[in-house]
C-alpha positions in Angstrom: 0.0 0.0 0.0 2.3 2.2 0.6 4.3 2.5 -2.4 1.2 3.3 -4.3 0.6 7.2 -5.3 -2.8 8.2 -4.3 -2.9 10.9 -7.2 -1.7 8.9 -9.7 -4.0 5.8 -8.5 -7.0 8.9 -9.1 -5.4 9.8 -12.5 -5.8 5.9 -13.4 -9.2 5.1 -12.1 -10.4 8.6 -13.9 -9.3 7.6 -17.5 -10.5 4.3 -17.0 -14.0 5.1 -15.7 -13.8 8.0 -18.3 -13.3 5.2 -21.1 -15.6 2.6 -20.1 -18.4 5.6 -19.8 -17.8 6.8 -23.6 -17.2 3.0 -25.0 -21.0 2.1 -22.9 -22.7 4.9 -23.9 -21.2 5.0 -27.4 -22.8 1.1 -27.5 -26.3 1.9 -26.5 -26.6 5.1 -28.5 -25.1 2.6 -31.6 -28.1 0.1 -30.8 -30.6 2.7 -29.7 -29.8 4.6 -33.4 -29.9 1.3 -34.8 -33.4 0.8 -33.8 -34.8 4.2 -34.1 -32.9 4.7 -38.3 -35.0 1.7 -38.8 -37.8 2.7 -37.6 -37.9 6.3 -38.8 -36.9 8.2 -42.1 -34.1 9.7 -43.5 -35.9 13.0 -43.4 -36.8 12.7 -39.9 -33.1 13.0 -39.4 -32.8 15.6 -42.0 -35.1 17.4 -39.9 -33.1 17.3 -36.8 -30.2 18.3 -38.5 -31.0 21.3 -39.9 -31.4 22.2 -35.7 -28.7 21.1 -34.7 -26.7 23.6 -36.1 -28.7 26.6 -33.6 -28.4 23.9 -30.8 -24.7 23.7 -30.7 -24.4 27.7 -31.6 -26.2 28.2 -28.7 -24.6 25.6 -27.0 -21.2 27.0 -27.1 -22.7 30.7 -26.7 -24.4 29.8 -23.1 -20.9 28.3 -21.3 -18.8 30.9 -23.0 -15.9 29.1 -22.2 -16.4 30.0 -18.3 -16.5 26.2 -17.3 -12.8 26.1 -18.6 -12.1 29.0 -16.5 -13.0 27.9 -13.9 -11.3 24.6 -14.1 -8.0 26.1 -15.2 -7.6 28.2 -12.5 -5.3 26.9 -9.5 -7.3 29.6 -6.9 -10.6 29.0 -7.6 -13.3 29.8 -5.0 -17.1 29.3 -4.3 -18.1 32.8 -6.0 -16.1 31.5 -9.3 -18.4 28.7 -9.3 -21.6 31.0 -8.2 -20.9 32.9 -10.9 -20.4 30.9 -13.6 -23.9 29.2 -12.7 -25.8 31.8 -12.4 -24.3 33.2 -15.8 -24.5 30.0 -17.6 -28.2 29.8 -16.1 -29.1 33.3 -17.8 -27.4 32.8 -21.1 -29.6 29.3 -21.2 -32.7 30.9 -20.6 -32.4 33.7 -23.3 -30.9 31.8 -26.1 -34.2 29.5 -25.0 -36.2 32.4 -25.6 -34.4 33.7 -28.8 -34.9 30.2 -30.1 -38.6 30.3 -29.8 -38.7 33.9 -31.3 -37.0 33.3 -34.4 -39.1 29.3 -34.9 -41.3 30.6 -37.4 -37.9 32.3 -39.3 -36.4 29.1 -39.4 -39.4 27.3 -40.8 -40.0 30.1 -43.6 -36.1 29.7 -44.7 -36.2 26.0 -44.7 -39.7 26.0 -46.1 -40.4 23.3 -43.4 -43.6 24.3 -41.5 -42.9 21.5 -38.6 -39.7 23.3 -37.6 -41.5 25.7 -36.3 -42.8 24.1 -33.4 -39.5 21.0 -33.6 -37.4 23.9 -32.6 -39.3 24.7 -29.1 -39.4 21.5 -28.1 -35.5 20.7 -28.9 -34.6 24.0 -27.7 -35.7 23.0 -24.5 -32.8 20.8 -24.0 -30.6 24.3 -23.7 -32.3 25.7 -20.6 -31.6 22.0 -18.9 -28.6 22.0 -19.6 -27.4 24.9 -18.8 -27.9 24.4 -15.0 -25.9 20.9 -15.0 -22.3 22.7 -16.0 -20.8 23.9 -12.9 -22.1 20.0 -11.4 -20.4 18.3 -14.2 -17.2 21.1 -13.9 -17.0 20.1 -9.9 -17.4 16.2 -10.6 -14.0 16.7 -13.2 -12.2 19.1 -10.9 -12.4 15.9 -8.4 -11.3 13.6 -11.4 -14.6 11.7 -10.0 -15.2 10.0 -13.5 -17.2 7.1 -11.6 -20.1 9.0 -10.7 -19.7 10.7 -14.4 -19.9 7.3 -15.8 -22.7 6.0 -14.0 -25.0 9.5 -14.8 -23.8 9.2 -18.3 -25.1 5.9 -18.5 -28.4 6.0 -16.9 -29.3 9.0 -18.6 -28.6 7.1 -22.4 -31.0 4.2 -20.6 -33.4 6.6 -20.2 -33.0 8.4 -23.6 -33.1 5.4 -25.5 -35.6 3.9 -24.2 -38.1 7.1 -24.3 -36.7 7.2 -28.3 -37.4 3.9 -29.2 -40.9 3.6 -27.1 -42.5 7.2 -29.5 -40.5 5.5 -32.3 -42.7 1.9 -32.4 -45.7 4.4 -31.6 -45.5 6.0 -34.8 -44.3 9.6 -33.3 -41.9 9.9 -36.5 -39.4 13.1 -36.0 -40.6 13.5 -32.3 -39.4 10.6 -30.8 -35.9 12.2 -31.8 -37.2 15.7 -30.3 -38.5 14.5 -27.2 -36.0 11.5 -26.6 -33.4 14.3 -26.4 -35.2 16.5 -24.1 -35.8 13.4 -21.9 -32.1 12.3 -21.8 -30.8 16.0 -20.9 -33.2 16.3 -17.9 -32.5 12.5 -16.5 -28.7 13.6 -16.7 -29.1 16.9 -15.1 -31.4 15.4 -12.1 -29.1 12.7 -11.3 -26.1 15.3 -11.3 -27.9 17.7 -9.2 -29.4 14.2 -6.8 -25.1 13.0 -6.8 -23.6 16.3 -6.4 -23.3 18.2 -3.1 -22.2 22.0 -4.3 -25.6 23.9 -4.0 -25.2 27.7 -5.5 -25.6 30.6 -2.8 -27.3 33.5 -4.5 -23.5 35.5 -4.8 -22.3 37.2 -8.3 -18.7 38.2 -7.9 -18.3 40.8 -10.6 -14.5 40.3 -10.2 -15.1 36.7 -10.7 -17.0 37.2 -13.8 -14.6 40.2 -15.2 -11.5 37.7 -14.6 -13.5 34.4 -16.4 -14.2 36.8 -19.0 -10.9 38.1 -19.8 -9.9 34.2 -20.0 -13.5 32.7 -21.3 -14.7 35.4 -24.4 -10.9 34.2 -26.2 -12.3 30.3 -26.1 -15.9 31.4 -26.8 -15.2 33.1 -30.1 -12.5 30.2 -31.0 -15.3 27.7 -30.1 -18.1 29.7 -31.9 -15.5 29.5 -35.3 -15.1 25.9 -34.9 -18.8 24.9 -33.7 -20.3 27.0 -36.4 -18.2 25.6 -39.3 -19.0 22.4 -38.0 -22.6 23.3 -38.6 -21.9 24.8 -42.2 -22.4 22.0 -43.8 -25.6 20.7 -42.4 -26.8 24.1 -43.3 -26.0 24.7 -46.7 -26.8 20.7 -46.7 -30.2 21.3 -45.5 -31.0 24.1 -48.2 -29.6 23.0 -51.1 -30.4 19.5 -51.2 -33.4 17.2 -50.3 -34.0 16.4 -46.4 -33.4 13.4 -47.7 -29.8 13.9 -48.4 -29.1 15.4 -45.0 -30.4 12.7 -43.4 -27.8 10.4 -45.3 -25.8 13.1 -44.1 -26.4 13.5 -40.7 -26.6 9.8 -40.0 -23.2 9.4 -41.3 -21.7 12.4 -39.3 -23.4 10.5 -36.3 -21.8 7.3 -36.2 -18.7 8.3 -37.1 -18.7 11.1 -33.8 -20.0 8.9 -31.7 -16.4 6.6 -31.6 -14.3 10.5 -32.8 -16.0 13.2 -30.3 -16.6 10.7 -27.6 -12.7 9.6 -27.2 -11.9 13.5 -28.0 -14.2 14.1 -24.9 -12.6 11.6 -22.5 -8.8 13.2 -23.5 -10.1 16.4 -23.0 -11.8 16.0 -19.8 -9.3 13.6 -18.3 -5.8 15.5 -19.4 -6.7 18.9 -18.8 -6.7 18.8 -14.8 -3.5 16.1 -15.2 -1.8 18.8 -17.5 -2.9 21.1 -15.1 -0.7 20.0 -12.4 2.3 19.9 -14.2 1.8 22.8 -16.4 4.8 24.8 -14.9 7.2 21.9 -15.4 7.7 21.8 -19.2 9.8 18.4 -19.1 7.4 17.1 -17.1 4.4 18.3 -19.6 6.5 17.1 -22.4 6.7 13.8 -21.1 2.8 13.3 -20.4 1.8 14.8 -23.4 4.2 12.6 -25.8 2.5 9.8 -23.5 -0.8 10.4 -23.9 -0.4 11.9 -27.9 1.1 8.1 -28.6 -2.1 6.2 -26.4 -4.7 7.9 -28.1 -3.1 7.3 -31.5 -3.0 3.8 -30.7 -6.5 3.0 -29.5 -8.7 5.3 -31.6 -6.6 5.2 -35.1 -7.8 1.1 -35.3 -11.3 1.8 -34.5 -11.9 4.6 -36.8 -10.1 2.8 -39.8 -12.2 -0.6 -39.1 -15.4 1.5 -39.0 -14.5 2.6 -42.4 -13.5 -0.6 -43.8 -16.6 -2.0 -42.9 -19.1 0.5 -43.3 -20.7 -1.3 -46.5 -21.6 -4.4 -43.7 -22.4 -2.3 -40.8 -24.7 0.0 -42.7 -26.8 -2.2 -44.7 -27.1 -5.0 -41.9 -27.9 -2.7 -39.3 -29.8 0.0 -40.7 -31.0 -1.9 -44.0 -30.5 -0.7 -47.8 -32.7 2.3 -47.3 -29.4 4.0 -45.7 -26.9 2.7 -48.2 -26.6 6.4 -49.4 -24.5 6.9 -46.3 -22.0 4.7 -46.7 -19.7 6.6 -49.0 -19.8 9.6 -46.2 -19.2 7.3 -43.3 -16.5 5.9 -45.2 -14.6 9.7 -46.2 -15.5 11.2 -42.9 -13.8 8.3 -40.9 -10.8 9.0 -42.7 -11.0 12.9 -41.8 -12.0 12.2 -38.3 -9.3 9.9 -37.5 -7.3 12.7 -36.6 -9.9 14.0 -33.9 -8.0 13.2 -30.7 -4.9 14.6 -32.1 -6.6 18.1 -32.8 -8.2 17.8 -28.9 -5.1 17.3 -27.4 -2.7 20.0 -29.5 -5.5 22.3 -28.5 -6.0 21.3 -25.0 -2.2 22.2 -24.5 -2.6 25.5 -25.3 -5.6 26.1 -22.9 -3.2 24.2 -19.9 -0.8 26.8 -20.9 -2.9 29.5 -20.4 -2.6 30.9 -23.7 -6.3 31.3 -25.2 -4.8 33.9 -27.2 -2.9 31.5 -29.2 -5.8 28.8 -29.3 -8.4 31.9 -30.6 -5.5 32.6 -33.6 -4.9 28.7 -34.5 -8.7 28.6 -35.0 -8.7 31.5 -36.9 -6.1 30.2 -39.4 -8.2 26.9 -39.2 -11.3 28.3 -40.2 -9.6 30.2 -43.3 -8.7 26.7 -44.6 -11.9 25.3 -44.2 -13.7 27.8 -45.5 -11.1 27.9 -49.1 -11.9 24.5 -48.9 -16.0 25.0 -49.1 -15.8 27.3 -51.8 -14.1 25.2 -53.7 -16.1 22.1 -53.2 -19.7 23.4 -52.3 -20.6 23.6 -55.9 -19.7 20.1 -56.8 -22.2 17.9 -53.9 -22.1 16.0 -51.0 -19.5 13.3 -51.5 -16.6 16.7 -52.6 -17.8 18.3 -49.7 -16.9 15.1 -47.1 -14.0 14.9 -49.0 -12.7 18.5 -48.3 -13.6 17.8 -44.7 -10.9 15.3 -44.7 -8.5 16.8 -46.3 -8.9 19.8 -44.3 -8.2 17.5 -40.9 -5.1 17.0 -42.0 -4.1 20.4 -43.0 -5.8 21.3 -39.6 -3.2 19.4 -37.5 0.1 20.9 -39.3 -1.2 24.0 -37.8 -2.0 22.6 -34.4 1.4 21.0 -34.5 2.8 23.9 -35.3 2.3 26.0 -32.2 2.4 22.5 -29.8 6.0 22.8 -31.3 6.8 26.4 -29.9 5.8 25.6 -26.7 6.9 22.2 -25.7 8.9 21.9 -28.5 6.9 18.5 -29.4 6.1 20.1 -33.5 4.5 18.4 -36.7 7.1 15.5 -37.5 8.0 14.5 -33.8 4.2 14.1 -33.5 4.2 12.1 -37.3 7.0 9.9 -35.7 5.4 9.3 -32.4 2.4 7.9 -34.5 3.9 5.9 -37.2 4.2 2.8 -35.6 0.5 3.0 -34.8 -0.3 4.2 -38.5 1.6 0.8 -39.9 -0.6 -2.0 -37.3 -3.6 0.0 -38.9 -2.3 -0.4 -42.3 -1.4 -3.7 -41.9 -5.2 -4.5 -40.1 -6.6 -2.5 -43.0 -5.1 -5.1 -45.6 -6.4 -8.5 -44.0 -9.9 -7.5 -43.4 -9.4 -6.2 -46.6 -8.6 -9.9 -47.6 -11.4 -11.2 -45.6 -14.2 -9.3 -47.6 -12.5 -10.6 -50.8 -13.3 -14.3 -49.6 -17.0 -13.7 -48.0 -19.7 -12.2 -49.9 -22.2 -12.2 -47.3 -22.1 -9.2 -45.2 -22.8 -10.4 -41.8 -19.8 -12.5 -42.0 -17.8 -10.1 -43.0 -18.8 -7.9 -40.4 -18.3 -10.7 -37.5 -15.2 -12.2 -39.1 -13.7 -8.7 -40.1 -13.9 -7.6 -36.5 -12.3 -10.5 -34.8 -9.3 -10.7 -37.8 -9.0 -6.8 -37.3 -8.8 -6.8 -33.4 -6.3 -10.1 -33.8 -4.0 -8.6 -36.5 -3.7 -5.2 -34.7 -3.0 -6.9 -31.1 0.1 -9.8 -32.7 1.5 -7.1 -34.3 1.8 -4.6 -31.4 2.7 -7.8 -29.6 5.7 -8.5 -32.2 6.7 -5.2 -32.7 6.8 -4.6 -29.2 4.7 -1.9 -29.3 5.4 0.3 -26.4 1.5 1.5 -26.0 0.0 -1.9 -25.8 3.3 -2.2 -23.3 1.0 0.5 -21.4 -2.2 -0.4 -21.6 -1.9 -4.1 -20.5 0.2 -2.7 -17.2 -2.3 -0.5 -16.3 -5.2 -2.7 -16.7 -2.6 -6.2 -14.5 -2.5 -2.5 -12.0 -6.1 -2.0 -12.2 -6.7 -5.6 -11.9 -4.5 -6.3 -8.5 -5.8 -2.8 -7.0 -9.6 -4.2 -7.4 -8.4 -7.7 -6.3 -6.1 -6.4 -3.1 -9.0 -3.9 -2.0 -11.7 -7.5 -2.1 -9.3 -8.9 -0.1 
């Protein structure tokens, strides 16, 4: 016992519950989609995604980067967190509001009556969330993952199962609406039930002036980079079919679910550990390579089998009426590959303090991206996933770039501390490649692709030595004999 580190024990158990959350949820939002894309229409989802792209403006708009703020700083007090609330609490309300005004706008532009009243209802989910932030922030600042997990969980339970129930009931588009609104309030009850901070009616105008001065730099880099995510739904959603976007969206789903989610665990796991040692560059420089080469290693696999077997996975699961989507999927997995990568350049710059920098390098991003629409906006869907992708990768020379200035840790020490990782994918790539030029039924090739895939990527990090499955197999033995010794 005594030769164990409490913190680092802490560090541990939080990536670990943080994973298993994200790979759970991830699964029953897979089966719960599954169920529901069978069940409903590809304009239903068309429908949704045209509103989705106000929900996360509005989204981004109502924490205005405070949360971070708060979490970032090493001094923080009860009126930080007061504060934040009671602003994040405001903002929710009137973008609620805002919403509702401008319904019959979006309906008129769209020339979809139903959004009209689809945006109240889905708008809803912004005034619920907006009081679960500072109990989320307080659960993270106390790297208490296993309470995170088990809300996380319960919560998709709950969504699903209100989704799937309207769904078989013939509620169409609704089911989506309401199953969203449904999730939201089961995860902010069972954060506010869990939690023990309670706000006291304080407003520290110092508080708010000093969040600010750190917050409104993230805010406008975040509103750049959520609103270009949302572009292309947009232009998607008035220039071609519902339909179309549906294909779309559906696509863009599956393939965040595994990208975003594993971006989300990095993010909300390594910023309080970077945190800590964010004054020691050697020290940062060591967790960051660390951590740059893990996330590489798990999430460059699943994203490449995903694509490989899209074809399968898509017209077993959702049947042919979706095999529009599978080209997308397939483009945008290869874009979104890079996801952690571009979470964790970024999150160094917000450890470092220097939001100034992180508001510039989305700048420059956003420049790219949108040369990159212009050209391709004119020549359909498939061009437009394809710039996407490309622009990923021109996305994370500029990342690397300023990671490189500051712990000197640049574009091609990143590309080498990947390549090993990039060649097991290639080589996994190949033979389930081979497998779905033997079977032509696409079951088996989804069952037999998986197991060859997870078989060739595992000997080969096992013959190569591969330092991060090294890694990952001691932490789970140390995981293993903690849960075992603490039985005993």
């Amino acid at each position: 016992m005594s030769g164990r580190h409490p913190m680092k024990d802490k560090r541990v158990s939080g990536f670990s519950w943080n994973f298993l959350e994200n790979i759970a949820t991830q699964g029953i939002q897979f089966i719960v989609g599954i169920v529901m894309a069978r069940l409903l229409t590809p304009d239903d989802y068309g429908l949704i995604g045209i509103l989705m792209v106000f929900i996360s403006i509005s989204t981004v708009i109502m924490d205005a980067g405070f949360i971070k703020a708060v979490m970032q700083k090493t001094d923080r007090t009860d009126d930080d967190f007061c504060t934040a609330f009671f602003f994040n609490m405001g903002a929710g309300l009137l973008l609620f509001l805002l919403l509702c005004l401008c319904s019959p706008l979006i309906a008129q532009f769209y020339e979809k009556p139903i959004l009209s009243a689809l945006t109240k209802v889905v708008a809803l989910q912004l005034v619920i969330n907006s009081i679960l932030l500072v109990q989320r922030a307080k659960f993270t600042i106390a790297l208490d993952f296993r309470t995170q997990a088990i809300i996380a969980l319960t919560a998709a339970l709950i969504q699903g199962a209100v989704g799937i129930t309207m769904a078989y009931s013939g509620c169409g588009v609704w089911s989506i609406a309401w199953s969203g609104v449904a999730g939201a309030t089961a995860n902010c009850l069972l954060y506010w039930v869990l939690g023990k901070w309670r706000p006291k009616l304080r407003f520290s105008h110092a508080s708010f002036k000093e969040m600010f001065s750190y917050g409104s730099k993230l805010l406008v880099s975040q509103l750049l980079d959520v609103t270009w995510k949302n572009i292309y739904p947009l232009i998607i959603g008035k220039r071609f079919p519902a339909a179309e976007l549906g294909f779309y969206s559906r696509a863009n789903h599956y393939v965040k679910l595994p990208s975003t989610t594993f971006s989300g665990v990095i993010e909300r796991v390594t910023f309080p550990m970077l945190v800590e040692v964010k004054q020691d560059d050697a020290t940062l420089h060591r967790q960051f390579s660390m951590l740059f080469k893990l996330s590489a290693y798990i999430f460059f696999p699943l994203m490449a089998g995903f694509a490989i077997l899209a074809r399968p996975l898509i017209i077993e699961m959702l049947t042919e009426k979706w095999e529009p989507c599978i080209i997308y999927l397939q483009i945008l997995c290869m874009g979104l590959i890079l996801y952690p990568i571009h979470a964790l350049n970024m999150n160094l710059l917000q450890v470092k303090g220097r939001s100034d920098l992180f508001l510039r390098v989305e700048i420059i991003k956003k420049a790219v991206d949108v040369t990159v629409l212009l050209i391709t906006v004119t020549m359909g869907v498939k061009e437009m996933c394809i710039g996407l992708a490309v622009a990923s990768y021109i996305s994370w020379i500029i990342n690397a770039y300023y990671t490189g200035k500051l712990i000197n840790i640049g574009f091609l020490r990143q590309t080498v501390l990947v390549l090993p990782t990039a060649l097991y994918t290639l080589l996994m790539w190949a033979c389930i490649e081979g497998v779905k030029l033997l079977i032509t039924n696409y079951l088996l090739q989804l069952l037999v692709g998986i197991v060859v895939g997870v078989a060739v990527y595992y000997l080969s990090g096992r013959l190569l030595k591969s330092e991060e499955l090294a890694f990952v197999e001691r932490k789970a033995r140390e995981q293993f004999s903690s849960k075992a010794s603490d039985n005993h």
